[in-house]
C-alpha positions as CSV (number, residue, x, y, z in Angstrom):
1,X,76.6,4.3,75.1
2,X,78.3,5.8,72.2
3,X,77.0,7.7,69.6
4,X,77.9,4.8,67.0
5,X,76.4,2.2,69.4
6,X,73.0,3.9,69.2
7,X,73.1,4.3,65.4
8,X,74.5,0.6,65.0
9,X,71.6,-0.7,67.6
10,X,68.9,1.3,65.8
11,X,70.2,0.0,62.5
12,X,69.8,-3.2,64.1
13,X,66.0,-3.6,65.3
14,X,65.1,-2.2,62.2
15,X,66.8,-5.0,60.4
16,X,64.9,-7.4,62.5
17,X,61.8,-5.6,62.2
18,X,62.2,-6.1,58.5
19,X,62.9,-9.6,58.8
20,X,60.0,-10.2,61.0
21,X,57.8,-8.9,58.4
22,X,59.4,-11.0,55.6
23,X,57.9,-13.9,57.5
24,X,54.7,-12.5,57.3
25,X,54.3,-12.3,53.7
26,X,57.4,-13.6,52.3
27,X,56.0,-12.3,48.5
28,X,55.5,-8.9,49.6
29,X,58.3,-8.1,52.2
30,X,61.4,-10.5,51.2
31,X,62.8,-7.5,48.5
32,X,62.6,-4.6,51.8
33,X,65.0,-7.1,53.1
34,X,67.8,-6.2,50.2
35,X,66.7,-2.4,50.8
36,X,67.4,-2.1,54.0
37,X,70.2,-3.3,54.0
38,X,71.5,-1.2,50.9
39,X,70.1,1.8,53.2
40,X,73.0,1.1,55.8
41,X,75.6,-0.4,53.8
42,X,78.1,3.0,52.8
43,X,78.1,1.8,49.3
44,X,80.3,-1.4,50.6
45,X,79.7,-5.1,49.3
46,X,77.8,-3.6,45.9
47,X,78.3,-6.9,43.9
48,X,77.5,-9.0,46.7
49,X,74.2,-6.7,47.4
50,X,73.5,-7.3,44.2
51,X,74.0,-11.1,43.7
52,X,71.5,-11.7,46.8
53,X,69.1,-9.2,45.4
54,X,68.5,-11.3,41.9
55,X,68.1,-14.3,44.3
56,X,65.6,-12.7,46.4
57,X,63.8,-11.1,43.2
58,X,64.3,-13.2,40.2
59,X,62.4,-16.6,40.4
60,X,64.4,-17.8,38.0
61,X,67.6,-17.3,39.6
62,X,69.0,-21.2,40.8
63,X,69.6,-19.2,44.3
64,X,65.8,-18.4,44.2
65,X,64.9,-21.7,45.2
66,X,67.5,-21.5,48.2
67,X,65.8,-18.9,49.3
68,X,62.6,-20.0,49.8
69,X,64.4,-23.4,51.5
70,X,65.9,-21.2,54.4
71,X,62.2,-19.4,55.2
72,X,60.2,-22.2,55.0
73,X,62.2,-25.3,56.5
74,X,65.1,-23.2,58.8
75,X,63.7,-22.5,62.1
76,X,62.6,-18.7,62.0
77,X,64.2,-17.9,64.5
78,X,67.8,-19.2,64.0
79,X,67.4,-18.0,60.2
80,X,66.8,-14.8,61.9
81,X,70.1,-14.7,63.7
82,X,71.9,-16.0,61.6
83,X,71.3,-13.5,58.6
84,X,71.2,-10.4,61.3
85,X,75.1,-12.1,62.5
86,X,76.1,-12.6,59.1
87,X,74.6,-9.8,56.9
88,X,74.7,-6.8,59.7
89,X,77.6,-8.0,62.1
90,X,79.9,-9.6,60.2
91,X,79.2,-8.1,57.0
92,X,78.3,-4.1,57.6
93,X,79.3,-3.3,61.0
94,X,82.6,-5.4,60.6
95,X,84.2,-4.6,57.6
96,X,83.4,-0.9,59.2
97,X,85.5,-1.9,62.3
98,X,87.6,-4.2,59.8
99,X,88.6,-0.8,57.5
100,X,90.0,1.1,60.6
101,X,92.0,-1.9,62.1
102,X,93.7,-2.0,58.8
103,X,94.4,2.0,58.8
104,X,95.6,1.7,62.3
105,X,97.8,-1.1,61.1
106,X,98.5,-0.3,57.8
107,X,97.4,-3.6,56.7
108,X,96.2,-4.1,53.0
109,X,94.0,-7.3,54.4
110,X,92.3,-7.9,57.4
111,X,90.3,-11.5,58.5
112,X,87.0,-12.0,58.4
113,X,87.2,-15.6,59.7
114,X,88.9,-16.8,63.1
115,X,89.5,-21.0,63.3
116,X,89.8,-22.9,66.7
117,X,91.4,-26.2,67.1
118,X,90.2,-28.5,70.1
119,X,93.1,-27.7,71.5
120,X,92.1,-24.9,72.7
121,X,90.7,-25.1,76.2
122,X,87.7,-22.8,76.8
123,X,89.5,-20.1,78.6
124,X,91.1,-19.4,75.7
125,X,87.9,-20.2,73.1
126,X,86.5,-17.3,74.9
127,X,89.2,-14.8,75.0
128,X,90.0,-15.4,71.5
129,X,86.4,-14.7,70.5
130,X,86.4,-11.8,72.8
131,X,89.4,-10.2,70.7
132,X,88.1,-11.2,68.0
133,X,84.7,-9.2,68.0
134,X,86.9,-6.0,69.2
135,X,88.3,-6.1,65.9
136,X,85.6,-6.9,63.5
137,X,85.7,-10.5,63.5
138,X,82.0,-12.1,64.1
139,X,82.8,-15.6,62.2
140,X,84.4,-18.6,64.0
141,X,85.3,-21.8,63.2
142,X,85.1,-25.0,65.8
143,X,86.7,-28.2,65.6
144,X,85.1,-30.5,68.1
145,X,84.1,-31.0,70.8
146,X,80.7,-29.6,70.9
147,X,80.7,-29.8,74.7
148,X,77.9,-28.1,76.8
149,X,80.4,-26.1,78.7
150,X,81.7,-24.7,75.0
151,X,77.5,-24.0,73.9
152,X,77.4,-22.1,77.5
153,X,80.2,-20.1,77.2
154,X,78.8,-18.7,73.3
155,X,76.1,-17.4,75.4
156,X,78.5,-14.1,75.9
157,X,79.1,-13.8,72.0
158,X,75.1,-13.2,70.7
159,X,76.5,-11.3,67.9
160,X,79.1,-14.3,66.2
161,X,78.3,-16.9,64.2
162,X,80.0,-19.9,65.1
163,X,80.5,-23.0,62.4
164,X,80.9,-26.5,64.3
165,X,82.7,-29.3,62.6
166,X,81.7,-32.3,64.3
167,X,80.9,-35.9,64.1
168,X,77.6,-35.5,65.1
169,X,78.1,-38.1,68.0
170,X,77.4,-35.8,70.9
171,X,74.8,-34.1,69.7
172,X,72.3,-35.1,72.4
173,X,69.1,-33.5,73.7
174,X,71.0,-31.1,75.6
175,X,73.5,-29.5,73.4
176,X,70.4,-29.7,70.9
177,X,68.3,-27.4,73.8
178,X,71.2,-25.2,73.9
179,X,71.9,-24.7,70.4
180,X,68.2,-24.0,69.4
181,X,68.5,-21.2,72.4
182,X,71.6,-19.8,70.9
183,X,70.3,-19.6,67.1
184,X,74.1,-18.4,65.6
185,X,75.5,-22.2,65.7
186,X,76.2,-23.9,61.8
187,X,76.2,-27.3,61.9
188,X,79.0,-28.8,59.4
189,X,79.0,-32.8,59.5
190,X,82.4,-34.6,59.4
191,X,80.7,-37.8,58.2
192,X,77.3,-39.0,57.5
193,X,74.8,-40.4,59.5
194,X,71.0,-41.0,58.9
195,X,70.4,-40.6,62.3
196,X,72.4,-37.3,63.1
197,X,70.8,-35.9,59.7
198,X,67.3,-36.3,60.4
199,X,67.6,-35.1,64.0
200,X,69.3,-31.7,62.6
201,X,66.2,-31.5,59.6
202,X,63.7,-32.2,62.7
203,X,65.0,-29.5,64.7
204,X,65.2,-27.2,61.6
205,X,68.5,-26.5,62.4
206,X,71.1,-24.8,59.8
207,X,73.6,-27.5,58.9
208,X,76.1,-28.7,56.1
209,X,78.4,-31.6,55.5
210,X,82.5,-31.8,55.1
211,X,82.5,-33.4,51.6
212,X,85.4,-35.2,50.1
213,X,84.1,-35.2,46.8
214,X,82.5,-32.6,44.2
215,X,81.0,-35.3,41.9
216,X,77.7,-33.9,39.9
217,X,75.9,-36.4,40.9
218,X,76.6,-36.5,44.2
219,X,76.5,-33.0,44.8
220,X,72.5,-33.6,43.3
221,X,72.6,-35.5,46.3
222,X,72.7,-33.9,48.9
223,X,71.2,-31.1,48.0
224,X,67.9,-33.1,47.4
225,X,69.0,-34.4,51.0
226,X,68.3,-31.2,52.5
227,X,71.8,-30.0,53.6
228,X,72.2,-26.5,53.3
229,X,76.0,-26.2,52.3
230,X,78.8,-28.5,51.6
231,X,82.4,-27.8,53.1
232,X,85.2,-28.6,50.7
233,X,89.1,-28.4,50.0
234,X,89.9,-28.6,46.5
235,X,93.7,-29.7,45.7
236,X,93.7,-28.0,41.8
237,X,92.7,-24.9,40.1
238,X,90.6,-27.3,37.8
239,X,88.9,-28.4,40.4
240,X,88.1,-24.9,41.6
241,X,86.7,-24.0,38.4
242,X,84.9,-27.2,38.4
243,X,83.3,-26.1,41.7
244,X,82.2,-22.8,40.6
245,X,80.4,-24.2,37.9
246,X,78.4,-26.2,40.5
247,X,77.5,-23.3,43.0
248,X,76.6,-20.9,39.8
249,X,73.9,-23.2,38.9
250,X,72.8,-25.3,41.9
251,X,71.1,-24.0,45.0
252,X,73.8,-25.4,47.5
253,X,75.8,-23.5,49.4
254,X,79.2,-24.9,48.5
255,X,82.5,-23.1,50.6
256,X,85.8,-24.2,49.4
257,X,88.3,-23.9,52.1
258,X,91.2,-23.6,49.7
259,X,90.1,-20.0,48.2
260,X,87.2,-18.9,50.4
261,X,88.9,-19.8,53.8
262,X,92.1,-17.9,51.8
263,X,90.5,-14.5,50.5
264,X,88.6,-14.5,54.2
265,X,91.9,-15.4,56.1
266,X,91.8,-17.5,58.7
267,X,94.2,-16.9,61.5
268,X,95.2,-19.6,64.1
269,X,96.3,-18.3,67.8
270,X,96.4,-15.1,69.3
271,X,94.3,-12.4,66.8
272,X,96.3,-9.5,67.7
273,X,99.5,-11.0,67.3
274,X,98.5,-13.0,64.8
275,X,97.5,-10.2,62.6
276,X,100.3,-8.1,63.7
277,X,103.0,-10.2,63.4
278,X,102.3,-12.9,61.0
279,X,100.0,-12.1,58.4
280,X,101.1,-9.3,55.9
């Protein structure tokens, strides 16, 4: 193993460690979560750092409240994974990998976020993912379907964390069993259904809804549902701004594909040629 591996695996387990503790005694321990991480960061993602710190800190901050909704009614363990894939893998460690692919390129941009159609048979699914995570990319996007065979083949990939659009019509007992096993699957909702919903809230799984609408009211909603982020595409730069209002001052995840999914990137085929080729 390389010298970077060790430091990176290291860097790792004590992330978890520090997690683990913030379970314990959430009052005590959730700030060492925001210091460790500023401990291994090389000075990148400073206003980000510091955005989750006030929400982690500040009880006054809206996010405060959010907070305390992932450690007390997210499965640990899947919360675990899924702020070790997004906050170490994708976040420190990639951008690391992310900031030489783009010197070896001599790209100005380089993706954080890879998206799969179902047309994609799993052959594919996997080698994309595979290039993917050479290159610092540890975020996927997956149309349906949410087959067992797909859920199997993620087993390889520990480190990604894989968003699922889906109806919510397959997901039975098994791919349930599997997903709780994996802990790095987000559940995003194409349409609503009581059922679907109170399965994912049983199973304290991490889940969010497509939305087609950002209406106040609405978006009250479904936060007091228990979703944990809403998926939109806004069609105007008023109703971007509109939508930043909302997330400033409501604890509710809310990604807008139109500038989020555009300042991530999100390539489509081949990730070598993809970025080599296509995207300047």
């Amino acid at each position: 193993m390389m010298k970077m591996e060790i430091a990176e695996t290291f860097k790792r387990y004590g992330f978890e460690k520090v997690l683990d503790l913030a379970y314990q005694d959430p009052e005590k321990y959730l700030p060492y979560i925001m210091h460790f991480v500023d401990s291994i960061s090389e000075d990148r993602f400073s206003s980000q750092r510091a955005l989750v710190r006030k929400a982690i800190e500040e009880k006054d901050h809206p996010y405060h409240i959010y907070v305390r909704h992932l450690f007390h009614d997210l499965d640990p363990e899947i919360a675990k994974k899924l702020v070790t894939n997004i906050m170490i893998y994708a976040g420190i460690f990639g951008s690391k990998t992310r900031n030489e692919m783009k010197e070896i390129y001599g790209r100005k941009r380089w993706p954080w976020v890879i998206g799969m159609s179902e047309d994609y048979d799993l052959e594919e699914m996997d080698d994309m993912i595979t290039q993917g995570e050479e290159v610092g990319i540890f975020i996927y996007l997956i149309e349906e379907p949410l087959t067992e065979e797909v859920l199997d083949m993620l087993k390889e990939h520990t480190h990604s964390t894989f968003v699922f659009f889906t109806d919510g019509d397959h997901l039975d007992s098994n791919r349930m069993s599997k997903i709780m096993k994996l802990r790095n699957i987000m559940i995003t909702l194409t349409k609503e259904k009581e059922e679907t919903m109170a399965l994912l809230k049983k199973k304290c799984v991490y889940f969010g809804l497509s939305s087609k609408t950002i209406d106040e009211d609405w978006f009250e909603d479904k936060m007091n549902e228990g979703y944990y982020y809403l998926w939109y595409k806004t069609k105007s730069p008023d109703e971007f701004a509109l939508l930043k209002t909302y997330r400033q001052k409501r604890p509710l995840l809310m990604v807008d594909e139109s500038k989020d999914m555009y300042i991530l990137e999100n390539p489509h085929g081949s990730v070598l040629e993809n970025i080599k080729n296509d995207r300047k």
